[in-house]
Structures are given as C-alpha cells and as structure tokens.
N, C-alpha and C positions, 0 to 999 in steps of 0.2 A: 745331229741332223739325220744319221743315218737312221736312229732311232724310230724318230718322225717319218722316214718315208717305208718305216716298215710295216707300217700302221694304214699303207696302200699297197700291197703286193701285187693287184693288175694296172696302177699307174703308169704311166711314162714320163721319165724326166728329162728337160735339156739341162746340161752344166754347159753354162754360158759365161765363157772367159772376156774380160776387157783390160786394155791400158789406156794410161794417159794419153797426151803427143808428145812425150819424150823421144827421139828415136825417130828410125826410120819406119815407114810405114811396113816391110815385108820384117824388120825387126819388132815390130810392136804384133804384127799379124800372129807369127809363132810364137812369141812369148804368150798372148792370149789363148794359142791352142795350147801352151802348155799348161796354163795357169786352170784350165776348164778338164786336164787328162789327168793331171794330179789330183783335183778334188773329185774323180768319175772312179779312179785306182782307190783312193781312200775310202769310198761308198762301197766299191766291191771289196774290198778287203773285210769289212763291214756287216757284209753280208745282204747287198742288194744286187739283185740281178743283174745281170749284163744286158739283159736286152729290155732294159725298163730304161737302162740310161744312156743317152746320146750324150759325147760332146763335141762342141763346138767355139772355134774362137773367132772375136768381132775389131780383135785390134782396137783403134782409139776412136773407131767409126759412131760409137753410142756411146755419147759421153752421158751423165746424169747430173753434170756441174761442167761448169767452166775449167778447163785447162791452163786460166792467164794469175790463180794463185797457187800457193801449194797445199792448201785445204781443199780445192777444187780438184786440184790432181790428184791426190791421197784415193777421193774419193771415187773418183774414176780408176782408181788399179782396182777391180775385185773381179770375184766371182760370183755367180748369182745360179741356183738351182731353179729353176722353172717347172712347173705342172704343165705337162702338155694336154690340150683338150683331147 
C-alpha cells in the first residue's frame, strides 16, 4: 500500500476505520479510530507523509454488508484508504 501511495507524493489520504454492530456504539466508535490510526502509524512508518494522511473513525455507522450474518460482519470490520479530491 504504501508503495502505491508513494507513486502520489502531493495526494491526500483518508484512513477510514469501521466495525461491525458488535458492541457498544462509543465502543465500536474508538475501536474504528483505532483501527484507521494503526494503519495511518504503518504508512508513516513507511514513509508517507504526515500531512497527506488523515484518519478518521465511523464506528458501525457505514456498514458495506449486513451485520445479521458473520460474513456480513467480517466484512464490515475494515479499514479503507481513500484518495481525497
């Protein structure tokens, strides 16, 4: 990943954390900010700038699947790097 976004040096990125609805909502909130600050620390470590990358977490607010199986939820814990316009 880091590779790739080295291959845009004046980009800007969001690290966009999410969880399932396991949990509470201010527990699912933080675990999503963490989930988005670990993979932003692994980028800079990396060797991408610090101010190309924001993160951010969205808790269980944007699912991309259902949350009522556990292929649905799997899918819903990630992290997603985004290109900002």
């Amino acid at each position: 990943m880091a590779n790739i976004l080295k291959n845009y040096p004046n980009a800007k990125f969001s690290v966009e954390g999410h969880t399932d609805s396991d949990g509470s909502d201010a527990f699912n909130q933080k675990l999503s900010e963490d989930r988005a600050n670990v993979v932003r620390e692994a980028l800079l470590e990396r060797g991408i700038k610090a101010e190309n990358l924001n993160a951010v977490g969205f808790g269980e607010g944007t699912p991309v699947e259902t949350n009522k199986t556990a292929a649905g939820k799997a899918k819903n814990r990630r992290t997603e790097v985004i290109l900002q316009k």
